[in-house]
Backbone as ProteinMPNN parsed JSONL, in Angstrom:
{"seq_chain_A": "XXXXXXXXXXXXXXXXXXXXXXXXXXXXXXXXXXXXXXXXXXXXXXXXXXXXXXXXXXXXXXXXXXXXXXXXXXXXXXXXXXXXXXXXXXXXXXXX", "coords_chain_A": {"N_chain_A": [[-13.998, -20.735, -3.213], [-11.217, -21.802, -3.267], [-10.187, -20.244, -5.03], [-10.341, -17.382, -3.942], [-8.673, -17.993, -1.668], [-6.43, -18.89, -2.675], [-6.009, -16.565, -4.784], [-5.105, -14.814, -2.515], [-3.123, -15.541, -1.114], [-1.642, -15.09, -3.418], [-0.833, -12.604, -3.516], [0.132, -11.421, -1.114], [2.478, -13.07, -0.904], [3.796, -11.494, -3.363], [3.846, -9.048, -1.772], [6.423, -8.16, -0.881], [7.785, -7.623, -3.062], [7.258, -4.86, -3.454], [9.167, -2.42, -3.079], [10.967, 0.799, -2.723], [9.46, 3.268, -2.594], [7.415, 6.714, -2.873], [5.523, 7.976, 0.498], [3.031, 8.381, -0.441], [2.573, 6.759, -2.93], [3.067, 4.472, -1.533], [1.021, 4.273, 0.378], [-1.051, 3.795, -1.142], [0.058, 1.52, -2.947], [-0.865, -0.185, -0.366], [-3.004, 0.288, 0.591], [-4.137, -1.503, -1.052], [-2.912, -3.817, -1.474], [-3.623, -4.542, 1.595], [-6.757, -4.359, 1.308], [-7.543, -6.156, -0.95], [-6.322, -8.67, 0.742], [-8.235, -8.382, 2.89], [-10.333, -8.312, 1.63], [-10.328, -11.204, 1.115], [-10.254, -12.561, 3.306], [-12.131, -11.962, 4.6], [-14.35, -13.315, 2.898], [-13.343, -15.955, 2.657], [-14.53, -15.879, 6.254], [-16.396, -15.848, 6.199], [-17.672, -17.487, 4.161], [-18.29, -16.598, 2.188], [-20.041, -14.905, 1.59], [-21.131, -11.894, 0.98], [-21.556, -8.99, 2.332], [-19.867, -9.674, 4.641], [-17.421, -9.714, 3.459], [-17.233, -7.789, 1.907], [-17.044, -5.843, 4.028], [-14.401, -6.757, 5.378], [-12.689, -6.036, 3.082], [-13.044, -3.471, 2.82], [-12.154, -2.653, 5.708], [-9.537, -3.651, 5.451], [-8.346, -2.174, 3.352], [-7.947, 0.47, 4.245], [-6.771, 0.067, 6.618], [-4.281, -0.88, 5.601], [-3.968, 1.105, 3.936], [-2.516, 3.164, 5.857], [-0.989, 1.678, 7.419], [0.873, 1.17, 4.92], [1.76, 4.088, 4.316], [2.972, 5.411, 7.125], [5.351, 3.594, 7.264], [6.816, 4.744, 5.138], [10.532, 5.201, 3.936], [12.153, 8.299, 5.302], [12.577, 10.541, 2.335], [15.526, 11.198, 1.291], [17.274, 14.158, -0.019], [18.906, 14.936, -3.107], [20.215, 16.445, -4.498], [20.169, 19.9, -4.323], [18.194, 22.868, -5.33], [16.671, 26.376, -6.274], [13.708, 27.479, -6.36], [11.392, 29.492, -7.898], [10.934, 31.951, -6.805], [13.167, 32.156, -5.361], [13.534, 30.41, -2.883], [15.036, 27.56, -1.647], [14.957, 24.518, -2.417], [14.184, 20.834, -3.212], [15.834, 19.137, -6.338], [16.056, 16.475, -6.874], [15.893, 13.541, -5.622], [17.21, 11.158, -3.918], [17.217, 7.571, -5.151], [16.519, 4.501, -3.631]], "CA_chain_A": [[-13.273, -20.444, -2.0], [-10.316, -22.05, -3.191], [-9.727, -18.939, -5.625], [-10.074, -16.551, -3.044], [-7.321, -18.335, -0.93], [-5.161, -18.867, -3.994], [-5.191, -14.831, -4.949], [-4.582, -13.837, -1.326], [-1.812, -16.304, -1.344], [-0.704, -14.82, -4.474], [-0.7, -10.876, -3.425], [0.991, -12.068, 0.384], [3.788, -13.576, -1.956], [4.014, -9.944, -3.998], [4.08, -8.011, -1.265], [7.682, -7.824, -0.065], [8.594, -6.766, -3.758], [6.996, -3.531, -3.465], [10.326, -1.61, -3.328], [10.94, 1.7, -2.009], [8.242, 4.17, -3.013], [7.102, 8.028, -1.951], [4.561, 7.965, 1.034], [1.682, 8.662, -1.353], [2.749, 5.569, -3.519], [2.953, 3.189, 0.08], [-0.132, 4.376, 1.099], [-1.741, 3.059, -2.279], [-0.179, 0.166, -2.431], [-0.521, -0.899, 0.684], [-4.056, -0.098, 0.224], [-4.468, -2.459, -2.434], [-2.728, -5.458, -0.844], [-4.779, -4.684, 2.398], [-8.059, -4.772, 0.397], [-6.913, -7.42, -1.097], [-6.335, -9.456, 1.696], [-8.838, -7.812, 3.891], [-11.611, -9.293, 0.959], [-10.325, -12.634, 0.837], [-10.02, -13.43, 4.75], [-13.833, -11.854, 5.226], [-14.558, -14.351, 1.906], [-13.13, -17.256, 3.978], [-14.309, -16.267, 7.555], [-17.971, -16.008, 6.114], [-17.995, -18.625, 3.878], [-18.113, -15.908, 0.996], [-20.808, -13.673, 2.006], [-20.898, -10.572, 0.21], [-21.282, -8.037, 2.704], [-18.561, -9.564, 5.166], [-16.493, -9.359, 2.294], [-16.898, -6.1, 1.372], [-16.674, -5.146, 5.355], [-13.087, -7.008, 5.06], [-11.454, -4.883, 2.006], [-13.106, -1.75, 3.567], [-11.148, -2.586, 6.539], [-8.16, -3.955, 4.931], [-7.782, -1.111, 2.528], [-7.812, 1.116, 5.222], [-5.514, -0.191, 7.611], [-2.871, -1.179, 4.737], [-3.238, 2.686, 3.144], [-2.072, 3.832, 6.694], [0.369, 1.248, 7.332], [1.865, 2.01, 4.42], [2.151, 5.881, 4.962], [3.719, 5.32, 7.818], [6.663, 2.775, 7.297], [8.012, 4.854, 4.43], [11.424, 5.716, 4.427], [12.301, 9.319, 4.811], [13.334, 10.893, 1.398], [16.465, 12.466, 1.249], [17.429, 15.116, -1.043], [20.42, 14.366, -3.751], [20.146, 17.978, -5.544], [19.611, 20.988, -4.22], [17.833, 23.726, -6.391], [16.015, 26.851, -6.431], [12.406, 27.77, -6.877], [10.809, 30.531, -8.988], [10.693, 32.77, -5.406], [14.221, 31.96, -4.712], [13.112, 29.621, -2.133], [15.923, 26.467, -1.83], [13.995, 23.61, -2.898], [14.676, 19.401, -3.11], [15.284, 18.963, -6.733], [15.746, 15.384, -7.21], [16.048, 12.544, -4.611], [18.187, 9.637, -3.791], [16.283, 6.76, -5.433], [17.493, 3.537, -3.196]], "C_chain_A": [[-11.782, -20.706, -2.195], [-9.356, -20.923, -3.712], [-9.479, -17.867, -5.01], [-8.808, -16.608, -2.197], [-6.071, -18.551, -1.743], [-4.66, -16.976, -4.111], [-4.719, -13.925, -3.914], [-3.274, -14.299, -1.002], [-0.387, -15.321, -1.79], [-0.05, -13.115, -3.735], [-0.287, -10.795, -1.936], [2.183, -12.157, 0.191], [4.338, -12.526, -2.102], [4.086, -9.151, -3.492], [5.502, -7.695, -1.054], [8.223, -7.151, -1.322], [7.878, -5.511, -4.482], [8.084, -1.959, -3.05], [9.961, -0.198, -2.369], [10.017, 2.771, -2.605], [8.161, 5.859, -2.398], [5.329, 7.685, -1.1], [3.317, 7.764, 0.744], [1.228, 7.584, -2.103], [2.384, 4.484, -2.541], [1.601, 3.027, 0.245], [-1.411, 3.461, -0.045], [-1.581, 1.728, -2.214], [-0.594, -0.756, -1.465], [-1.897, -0.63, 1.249], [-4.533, -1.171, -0.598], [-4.319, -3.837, -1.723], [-3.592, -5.75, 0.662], [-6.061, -4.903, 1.962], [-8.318, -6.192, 0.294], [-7.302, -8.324, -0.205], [-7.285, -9.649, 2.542], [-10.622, -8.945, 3.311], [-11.514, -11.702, 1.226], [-10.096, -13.519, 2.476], [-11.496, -12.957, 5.156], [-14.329, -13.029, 4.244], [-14.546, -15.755, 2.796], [-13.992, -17.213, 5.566], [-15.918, -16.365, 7.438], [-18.812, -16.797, 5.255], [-18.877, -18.155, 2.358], [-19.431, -14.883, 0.636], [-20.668, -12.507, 1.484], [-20.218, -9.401, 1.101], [-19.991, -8.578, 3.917], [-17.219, -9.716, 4.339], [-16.1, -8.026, 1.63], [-16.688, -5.514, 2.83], [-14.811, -5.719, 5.142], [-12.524, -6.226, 4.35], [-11.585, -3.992, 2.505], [-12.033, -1.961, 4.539], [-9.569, -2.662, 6.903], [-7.313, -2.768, 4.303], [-7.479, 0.022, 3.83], [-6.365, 1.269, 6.177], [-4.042, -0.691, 6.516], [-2.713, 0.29, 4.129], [-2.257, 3.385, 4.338], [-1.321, 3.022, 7.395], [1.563, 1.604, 5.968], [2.73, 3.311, 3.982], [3.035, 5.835, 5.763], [4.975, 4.785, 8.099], [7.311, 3.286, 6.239], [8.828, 5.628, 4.401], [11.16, 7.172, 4.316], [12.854, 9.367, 3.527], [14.378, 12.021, 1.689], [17.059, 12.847, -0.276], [18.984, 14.57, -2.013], [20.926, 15.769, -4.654], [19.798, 18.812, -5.013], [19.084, 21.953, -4.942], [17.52, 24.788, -5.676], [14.97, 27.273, -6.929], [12.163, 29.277, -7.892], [11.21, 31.873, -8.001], [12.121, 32.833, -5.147], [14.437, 31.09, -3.17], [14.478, 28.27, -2.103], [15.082, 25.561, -1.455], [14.81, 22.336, -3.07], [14.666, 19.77, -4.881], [15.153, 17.367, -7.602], [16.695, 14.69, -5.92], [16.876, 11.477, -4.786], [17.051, 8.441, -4.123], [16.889, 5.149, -4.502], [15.962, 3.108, -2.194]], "O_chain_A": [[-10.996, -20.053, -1.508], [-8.255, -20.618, -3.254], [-8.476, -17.234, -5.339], [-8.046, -15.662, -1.999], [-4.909, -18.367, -1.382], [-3.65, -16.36, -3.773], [-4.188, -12.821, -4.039], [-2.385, -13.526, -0.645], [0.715, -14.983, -1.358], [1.129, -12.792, -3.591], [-0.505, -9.644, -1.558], [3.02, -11.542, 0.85], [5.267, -12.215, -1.356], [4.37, -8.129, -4.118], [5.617, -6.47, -1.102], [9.012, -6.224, -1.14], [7.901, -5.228, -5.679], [7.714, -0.807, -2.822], [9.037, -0.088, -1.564], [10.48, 2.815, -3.744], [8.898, 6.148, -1.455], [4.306, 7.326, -1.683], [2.535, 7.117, 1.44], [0.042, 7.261, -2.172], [1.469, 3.691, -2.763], [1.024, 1.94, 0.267], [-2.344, 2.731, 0.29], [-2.362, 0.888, -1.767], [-0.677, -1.966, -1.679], [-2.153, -1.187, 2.316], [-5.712, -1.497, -0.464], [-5.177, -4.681, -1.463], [-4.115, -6.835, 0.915], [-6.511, -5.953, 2.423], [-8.92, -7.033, 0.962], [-8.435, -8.804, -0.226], [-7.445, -10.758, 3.051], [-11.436, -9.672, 3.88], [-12.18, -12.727, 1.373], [-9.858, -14.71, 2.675], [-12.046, -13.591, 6.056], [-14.834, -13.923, 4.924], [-15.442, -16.363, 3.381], [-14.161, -18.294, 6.13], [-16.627, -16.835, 8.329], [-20.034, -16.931, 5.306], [-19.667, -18.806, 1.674], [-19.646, -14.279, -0.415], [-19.539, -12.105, 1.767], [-19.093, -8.919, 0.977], [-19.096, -7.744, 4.054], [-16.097, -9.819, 4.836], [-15.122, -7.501, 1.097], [-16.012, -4.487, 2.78], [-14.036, -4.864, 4.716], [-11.688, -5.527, 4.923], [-10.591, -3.352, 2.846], [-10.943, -1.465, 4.255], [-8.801, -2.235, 7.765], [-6.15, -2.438, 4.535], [-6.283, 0.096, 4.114], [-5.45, 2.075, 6.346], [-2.895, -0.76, 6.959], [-1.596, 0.719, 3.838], [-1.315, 4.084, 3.965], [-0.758, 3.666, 8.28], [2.685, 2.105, 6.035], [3.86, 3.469, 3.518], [4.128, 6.204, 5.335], [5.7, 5.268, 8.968], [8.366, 2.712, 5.969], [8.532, 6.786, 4.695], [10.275, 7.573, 3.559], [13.623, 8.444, 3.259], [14.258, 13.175, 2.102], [17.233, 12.151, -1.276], [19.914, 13.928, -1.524], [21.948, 15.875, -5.332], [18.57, 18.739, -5.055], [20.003, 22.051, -5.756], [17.824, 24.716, -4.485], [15.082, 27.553, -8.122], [13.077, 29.86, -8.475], [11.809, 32.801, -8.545], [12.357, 33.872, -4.531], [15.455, 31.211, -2.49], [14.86, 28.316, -3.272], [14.472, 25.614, -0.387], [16.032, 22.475, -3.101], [13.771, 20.551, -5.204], [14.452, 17.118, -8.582], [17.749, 15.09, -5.426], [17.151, 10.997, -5.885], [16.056, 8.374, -3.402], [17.942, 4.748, -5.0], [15.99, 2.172, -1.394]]}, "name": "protein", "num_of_chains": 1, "seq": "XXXXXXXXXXXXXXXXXXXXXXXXXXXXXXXXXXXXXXXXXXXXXXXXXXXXXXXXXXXXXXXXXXXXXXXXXXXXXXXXXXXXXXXXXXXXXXXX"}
């Protein structure tokens, strides 16, 4: 139990330096550290129970893939281009 509360600790800690990312990236991570977290507070609240442990990450992962979708910044464009079509296309971004 103590391990469980140690690595949720740890990946609580690690979250804030998850930097700026594309939506797709957020949503991953932020799956992961929900999981994560999601396992190790059902671990604790059941006294390490399997299946409320695995109900926790399910729920964690979940709600952290679609928090992190949602909080990331817009990307804005730093290049304009053209496509194959002649279409005006992004073709590289402001990384910040």
């Amino acid at each position: 139990m103590k391990k469980v509360l140690l690595l949720t600790a740890a990946v609580a800690l690690a979250a804030p330096l998850m930097g700026c990312n594309s939506p797709g990236e957020r949503a991953a991570g932020g799956a992961v550290i929900g999981g994560l977290g999601g396992a190790g507070i059902g671990a604790l609240a059941s006294g390490g129970s399997t299946g409320a442990t695995l109900a926790g990450a399910a729920v964690g992962a979940a709600s952290g893939a679609v928090v992190g979708a949602a909080t990331a910044p817009p990307q804005r464009c730093a290049k304009w281009g053209y496509d194959y079509y002649g279409n005006r296309t992004c073709v590289a971004f402001y990384n910040y």
